[in-house]
N, C-alpha and C positions, 0 to 999 in steps of 0.2 A: 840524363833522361830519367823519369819517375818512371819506377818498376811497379805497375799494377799487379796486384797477387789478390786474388780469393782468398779470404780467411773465414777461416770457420769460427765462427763466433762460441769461443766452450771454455770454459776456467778448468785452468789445471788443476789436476786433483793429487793427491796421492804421489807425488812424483817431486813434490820438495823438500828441499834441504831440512832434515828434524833436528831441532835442539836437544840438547841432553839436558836441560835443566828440568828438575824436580819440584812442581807446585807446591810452596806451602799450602798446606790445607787439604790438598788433595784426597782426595775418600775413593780410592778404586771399586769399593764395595758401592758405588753407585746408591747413594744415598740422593734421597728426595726420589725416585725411578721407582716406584712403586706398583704401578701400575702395570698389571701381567696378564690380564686376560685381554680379550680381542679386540679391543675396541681401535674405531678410525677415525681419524682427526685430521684436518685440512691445515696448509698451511699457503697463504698468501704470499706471494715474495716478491718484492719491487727492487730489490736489488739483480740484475740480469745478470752481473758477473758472478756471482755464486751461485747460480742455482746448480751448476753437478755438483760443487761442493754440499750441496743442503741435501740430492737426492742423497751422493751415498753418506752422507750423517743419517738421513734418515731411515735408510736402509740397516745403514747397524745399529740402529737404536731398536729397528722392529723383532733386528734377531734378540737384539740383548734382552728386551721387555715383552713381545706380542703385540705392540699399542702400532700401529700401523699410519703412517704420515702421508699425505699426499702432498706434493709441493705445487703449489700453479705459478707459473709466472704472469705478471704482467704483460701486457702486448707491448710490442715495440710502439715507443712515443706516446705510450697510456700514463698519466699520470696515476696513482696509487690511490689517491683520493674520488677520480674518475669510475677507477675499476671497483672499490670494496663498497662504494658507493649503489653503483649497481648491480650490484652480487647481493648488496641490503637489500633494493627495491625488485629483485627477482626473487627474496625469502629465499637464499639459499647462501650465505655468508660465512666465510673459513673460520674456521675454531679459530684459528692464530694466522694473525697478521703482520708483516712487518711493514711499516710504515713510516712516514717523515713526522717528525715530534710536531709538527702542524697539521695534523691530520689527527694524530692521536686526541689533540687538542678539541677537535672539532667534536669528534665522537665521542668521545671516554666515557662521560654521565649519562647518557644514553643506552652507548653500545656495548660496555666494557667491563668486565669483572675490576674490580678493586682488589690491588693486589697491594698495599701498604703494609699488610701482614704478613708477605713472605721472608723465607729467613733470608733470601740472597740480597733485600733490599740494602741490610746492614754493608755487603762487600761493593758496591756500587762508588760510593765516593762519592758522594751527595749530588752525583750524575744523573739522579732520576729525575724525569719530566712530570711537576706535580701540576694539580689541579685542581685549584678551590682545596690544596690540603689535602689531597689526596694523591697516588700513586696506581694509574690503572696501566700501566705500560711497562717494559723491562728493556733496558736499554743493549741492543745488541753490539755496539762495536766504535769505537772512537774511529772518524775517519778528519784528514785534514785535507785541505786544497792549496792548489797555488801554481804558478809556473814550475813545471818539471822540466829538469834542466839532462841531457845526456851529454855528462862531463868527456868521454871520449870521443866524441862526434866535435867537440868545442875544439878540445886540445887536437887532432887531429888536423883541423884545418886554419889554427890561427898560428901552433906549432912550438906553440908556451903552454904552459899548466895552468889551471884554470879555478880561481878562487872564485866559488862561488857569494860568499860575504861581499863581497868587492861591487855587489849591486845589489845596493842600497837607496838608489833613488832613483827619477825619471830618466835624469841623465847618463847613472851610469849602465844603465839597460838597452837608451837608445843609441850610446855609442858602439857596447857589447854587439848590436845587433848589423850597423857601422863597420865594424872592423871584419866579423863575417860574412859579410855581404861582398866585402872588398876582397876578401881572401877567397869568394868563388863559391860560399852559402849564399844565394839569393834570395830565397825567401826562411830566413831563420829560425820560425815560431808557426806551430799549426794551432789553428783557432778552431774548433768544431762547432758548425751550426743547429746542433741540438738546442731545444728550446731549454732544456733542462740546465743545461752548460751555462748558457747564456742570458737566460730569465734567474735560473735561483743561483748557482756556484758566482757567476760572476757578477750579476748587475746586484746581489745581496750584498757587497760588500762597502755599499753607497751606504748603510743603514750599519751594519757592524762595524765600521770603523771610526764608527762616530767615538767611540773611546777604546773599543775592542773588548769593551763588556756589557752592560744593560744601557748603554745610549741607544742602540736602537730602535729601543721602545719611543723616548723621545721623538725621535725622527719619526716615527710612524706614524706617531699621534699627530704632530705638526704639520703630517705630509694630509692626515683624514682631514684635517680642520681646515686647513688651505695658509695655515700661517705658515709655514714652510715652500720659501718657493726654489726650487732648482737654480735658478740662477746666480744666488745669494748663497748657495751652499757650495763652502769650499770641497767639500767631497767631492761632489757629485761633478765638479771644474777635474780636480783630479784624476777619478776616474776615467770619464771621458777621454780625457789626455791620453794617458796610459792606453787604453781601448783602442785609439786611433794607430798610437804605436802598433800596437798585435796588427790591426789592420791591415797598412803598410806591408809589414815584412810579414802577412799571412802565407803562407805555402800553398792556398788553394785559391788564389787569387787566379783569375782574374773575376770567376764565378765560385764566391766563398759559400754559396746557398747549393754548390753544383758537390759539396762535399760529402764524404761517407764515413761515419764511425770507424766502418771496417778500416779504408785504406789512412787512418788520420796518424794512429801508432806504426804505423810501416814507415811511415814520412820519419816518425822521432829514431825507430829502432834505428833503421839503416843509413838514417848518419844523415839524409838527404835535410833536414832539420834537425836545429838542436835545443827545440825546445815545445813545449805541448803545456797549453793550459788544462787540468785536471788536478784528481784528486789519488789519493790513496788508492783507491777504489781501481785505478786504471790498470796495474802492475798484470793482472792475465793478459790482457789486451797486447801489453807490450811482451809479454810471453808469445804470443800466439802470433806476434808478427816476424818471430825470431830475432827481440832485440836483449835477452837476457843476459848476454855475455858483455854487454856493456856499463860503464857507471852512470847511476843515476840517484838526483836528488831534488830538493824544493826550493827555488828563492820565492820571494814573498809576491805576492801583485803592487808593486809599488805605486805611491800616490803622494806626488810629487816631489820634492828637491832635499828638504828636511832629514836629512843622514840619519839624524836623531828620533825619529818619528817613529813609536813603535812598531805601525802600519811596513816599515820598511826593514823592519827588522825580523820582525817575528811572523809565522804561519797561522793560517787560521784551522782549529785543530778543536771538536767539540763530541758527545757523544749526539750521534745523527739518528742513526733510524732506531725504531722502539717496535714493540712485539708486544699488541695489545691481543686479551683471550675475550670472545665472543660472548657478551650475557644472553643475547637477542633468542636464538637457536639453539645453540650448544647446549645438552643434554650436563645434567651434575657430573657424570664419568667423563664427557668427554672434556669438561673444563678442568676435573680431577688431573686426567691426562696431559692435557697442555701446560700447566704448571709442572705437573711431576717433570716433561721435558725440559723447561725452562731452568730445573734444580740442576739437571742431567749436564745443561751446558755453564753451570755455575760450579758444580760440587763432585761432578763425575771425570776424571782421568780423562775418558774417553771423549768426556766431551768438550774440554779444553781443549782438547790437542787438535780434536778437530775443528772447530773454531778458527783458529789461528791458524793451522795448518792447508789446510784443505780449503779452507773459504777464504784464506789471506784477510783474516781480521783482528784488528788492534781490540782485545778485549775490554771493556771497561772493569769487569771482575777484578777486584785489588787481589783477589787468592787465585788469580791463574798468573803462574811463570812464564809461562812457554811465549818464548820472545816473535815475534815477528820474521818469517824468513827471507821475506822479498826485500829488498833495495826501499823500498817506498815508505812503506810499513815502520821501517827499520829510521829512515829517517824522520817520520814523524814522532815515534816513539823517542829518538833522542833529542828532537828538540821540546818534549815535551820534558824532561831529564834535564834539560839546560833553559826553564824559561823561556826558550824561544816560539812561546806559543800563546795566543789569543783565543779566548773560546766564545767569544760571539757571535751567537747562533742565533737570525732573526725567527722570529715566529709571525709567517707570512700565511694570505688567504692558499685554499687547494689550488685556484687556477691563475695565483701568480706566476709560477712558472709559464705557463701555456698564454698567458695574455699579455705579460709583457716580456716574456721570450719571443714571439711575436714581435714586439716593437722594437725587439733588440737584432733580430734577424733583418729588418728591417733596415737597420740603421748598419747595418754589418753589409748590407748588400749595396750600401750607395741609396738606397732610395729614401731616405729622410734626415734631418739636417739635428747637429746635437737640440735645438732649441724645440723641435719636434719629437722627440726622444723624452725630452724633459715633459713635455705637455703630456704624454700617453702616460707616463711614470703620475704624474699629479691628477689627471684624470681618474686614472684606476684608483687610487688611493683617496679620492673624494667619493668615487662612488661605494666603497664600504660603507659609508655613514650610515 
């Protein structure tokens, strides 16, 4: 029987495992942190799992400096382009924002300090999100996606050791979930109906995997022009495929729209599934469901039979959200301010550690050490160590996610057919024109 439990939705803070390793480059004397008199500065956050972690960063930043941060979160189910959007059109917009590199995109020549002359651009790794040549955003944190797999919930009930490599394509995924099913896992894999999940993590990989680098630009353009039809695209046949599989062996069948963030990691912790489509990003959640004492790791989303296929090899693993500073509103101090921060979590001790620590984020700063302490983190970071990583990251409109998460909720709940699925997907993408 599925054990329903309340979870309080809070990222762990302060309470993980710290590395001993010592940052090249590190400057404890908090260089770039300049700023010491009163000034308050806002900070946007569309990331939900971090936000304790951001208050008390921000809280010791206020002791360390005087510069004083407010964090807002997004609403649940708000997209980030939704919310800064109307915090524009109310004139009252946060000095600093984190945001989806399609967002940044949208507003930067507009809305955004140029920041191409900061010194942390050099430790980035040519990870920055530019524009028309320029740099108005600072990339906060490499995150990847994929099926997370909890290897002791596998091995537990098949009652052999469990290679992950070993699924490498459709088939040896849908046997995997076959042999579980028969050993008394029924439903193997939790699908979450988040539009976010399922509009940009998952139904984006129809456009990135077109080579697992800049093809998905092609595909994009082909999908605006209408030369691109779904039917004719082996992806988007694989995809599907795969999709259907998670379907099937979903764990919140029989009503997968009847499902809940909260109760989705309680399903992978406690063993009752052993498998969660998600990202990096998830490791609190599986914390807070009490599933941390178990192993866990990524196989890829596979797409189709091809062993060889990079798609079935490798994770998809990119720098994601960026932290664009306000031209619009923001006073010269206070955009002073939000840069001097920006140095803080580049070049200060303190603020690597927290970063990684405290927020559970894969840095993109090439001068911060401090390793990744969660399971997730850790194996993203080593498959990026061993090639096993693709960074194709589409650059989608704001309300792709919200419009054809829609049509993927949709299509998740029994009520549209794949060739209806395909038409909402070419629809949307014609009406950009």
């Amino acid at each position: 029987m599925r054990k329903m439990k309340k979870v309080i939705s809070a990222l762990l803070i302060g309470s993980m495992v710290m590395t001993s390793l010592v940052a090249c480059g590190k400057k404890d004397s908090g260089e770039g942190t300049t700023a010491k008199s009163e000034v308050a500065i806002t900070l946007l956050n569309s990331k939900g799992e971090i936000q304790e972690g951001l208050e008390a960063m921000a809280e010791r930043y206020e002791a360390k400096t005087g510069v004083s941060i407010e964090v807002m979160a997004c609403g649940s189910g708000e997209s980030p382009f939704q919310r800064i959007s109307s915090m524009y059109s109310a004139g009252n917009p946060p000095t600093l924002a984190i945001l989806d590199t399609t967002d940044v995109k949208q507003l930067a020549e507009e809305k955004a300090v140029d920041l191409s002359n900061e010194d942390w651009v050099k430790e980035m790794n040519g990870l920055t999100a530019d524009v028309n040549g320029k740099i108005y955003s600072f990339p906060l944190c490499i995150e990847g996606r994929g099926i997370i797999y909890n290897k002791t919930a596998i091995e537990e009930t098949l009652g052999r050791e469990f290679d992950p490599s070993s699924i490498n394509s459709y088939d040896s995924l849908k046997t995997t979930f076959e042999e579980l099913r028969a050993a008394g896992m029924e439903y193997p894999i939790v699908v979450s109906k988040e539009d976010w999940s399922l509009g940009a993590h998952q139904l984006q990989y129809v456009y990135e995997v077109k080579d697992g680098n800049l093809g998905w630009e092609e595909v994009i353009d082909q999908l605006k022009s209408g030369e691109l039809k779904l039917a004719d695209y082996d992806r988007f046949d694989q995809f599907v495929q795969t999709f259907d599989l998670l379907k099937e062996y979903n764990i919140n069948n029989p009503e997968p729209l009847a499902a809940t963030y909260e109760q989705d990691p309680i399903f992978l912790a406690e063993g009752e599934a052993a498998f969660w489509f998600n990202g990096s990003w998830a490791w609190p959640n599986i914390v807070e469901a009490g599933g941390e004492d178990n192993e866990y790791g990524f196989i890829p989303y596979v797409f189709g039979n091809d062993t060889s296929d990079f798609a079935n090899n490798k994770i998809q693993a990119c720098a994601s959200k960026q932290v664009m500073i306000d031209k619009e509103k923001a006073t010269d101090e206070q955009i002073q301010a939000a840069k001097d921060f920006l140095n803080y979590l580049v070049y200060d001790d303190e603020g690597q550690k927290a970063l990684v620590e405290d927020c559970s984020l894969i840095p993109v700063a090439s001068n911060n050490a401090y390793e990744p302490a969660d399971p997730l983190g850790k194996a993203i970071k080593a498959a990026m160590n061993e090639d096993k990583v693709y960074t194709a990251a589409a650059i989608v409109p704001g309300d792709h996610w919200s419009v054809l998460g829609a049509a993927m909720q949709k299509y998740l709940a029994g009520g549209s057919t794949k060739d209806e699925l395909a038409k909402s997907i070419e629809d949307y993408w014609t009406s950009q024109n």
